[in-house]
C-alpha positions as CSV (number, residue, x, y, z in Angstrom):
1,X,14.7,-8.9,10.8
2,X,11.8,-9.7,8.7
3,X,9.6,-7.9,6.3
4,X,5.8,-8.4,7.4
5,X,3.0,-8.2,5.4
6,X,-0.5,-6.5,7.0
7,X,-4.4,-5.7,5.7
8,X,-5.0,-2.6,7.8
9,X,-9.0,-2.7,8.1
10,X,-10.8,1.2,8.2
11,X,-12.3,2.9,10.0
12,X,-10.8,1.4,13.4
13,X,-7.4,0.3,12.0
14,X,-7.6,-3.1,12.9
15,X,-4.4,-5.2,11.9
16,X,-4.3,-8.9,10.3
17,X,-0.8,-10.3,9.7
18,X,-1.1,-11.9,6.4
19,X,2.3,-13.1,5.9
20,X,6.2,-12.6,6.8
21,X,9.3,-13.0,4.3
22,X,13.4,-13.0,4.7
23,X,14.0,-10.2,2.3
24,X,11.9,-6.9,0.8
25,X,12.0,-8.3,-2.6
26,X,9.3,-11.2,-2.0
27,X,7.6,-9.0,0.6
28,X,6.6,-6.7,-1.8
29,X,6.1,-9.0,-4.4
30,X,3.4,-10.9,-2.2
31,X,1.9,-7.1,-1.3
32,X,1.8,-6.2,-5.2
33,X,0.0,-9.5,-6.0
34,X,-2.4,-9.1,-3.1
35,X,-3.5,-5.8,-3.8
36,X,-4.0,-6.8,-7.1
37,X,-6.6,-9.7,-6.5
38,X,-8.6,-6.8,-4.7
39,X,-12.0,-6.3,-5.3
40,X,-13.7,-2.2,-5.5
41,X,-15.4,-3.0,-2.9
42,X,-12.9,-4.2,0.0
43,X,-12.2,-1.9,2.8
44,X,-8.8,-2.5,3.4
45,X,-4.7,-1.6,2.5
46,X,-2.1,-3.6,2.4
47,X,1.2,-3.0,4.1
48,X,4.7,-3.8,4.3
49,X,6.8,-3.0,7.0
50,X,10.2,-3.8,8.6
51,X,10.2,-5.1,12.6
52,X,12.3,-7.5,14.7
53,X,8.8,-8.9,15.5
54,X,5.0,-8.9,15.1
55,X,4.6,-6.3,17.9
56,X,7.1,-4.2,17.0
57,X,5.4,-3.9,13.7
58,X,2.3,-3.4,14.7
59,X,3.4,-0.8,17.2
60,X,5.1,0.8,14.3
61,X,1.8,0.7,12.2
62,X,-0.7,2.4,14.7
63,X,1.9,5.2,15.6
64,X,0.4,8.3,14.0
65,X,3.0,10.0,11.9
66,X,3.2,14.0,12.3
67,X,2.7,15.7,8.4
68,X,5.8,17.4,6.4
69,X,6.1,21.2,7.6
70,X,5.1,23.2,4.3
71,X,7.8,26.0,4.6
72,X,10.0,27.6,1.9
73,X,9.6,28.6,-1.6
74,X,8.3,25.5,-3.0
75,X,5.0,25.3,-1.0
């Protein structure tokens, strides 16, 4: 399965596919260099994320992810 690579646009969470790679390594390589070549001003984050295919990972990116329960001693 391979690693894609995604600018997730805000407000609306719009998704453009910038890339794909073989193996996490270069994924997040590409992702590091991207987000390094940003500018203040853009309105955007960048993503990696593991899917058997493009819809799967954007499926994956739009789900909204329930918080941590804060219980215990440590909160």
């Amino acid at each position: 399965m391979p690693y894609f690579v995604y600018k997730i646009t805000t407000p609306f969470k719009q998704l453009e596919k910038v890339d794909s790679f073989p193996n996490f390594k270069e994924a997040s390589a590409f992702a590091k260099s991207v987000r390094a070549g940003m500018a203040e001003a853009d309105n955007y984050a960048v993503k990696v994320i593991f899917a058997e295919s493009e819809l799967q990972a954007e499926d994956l990116l739009n789900q909204v992810r329930e918080p941590v329960p804060m219980t215990g001693e440590d909160y």
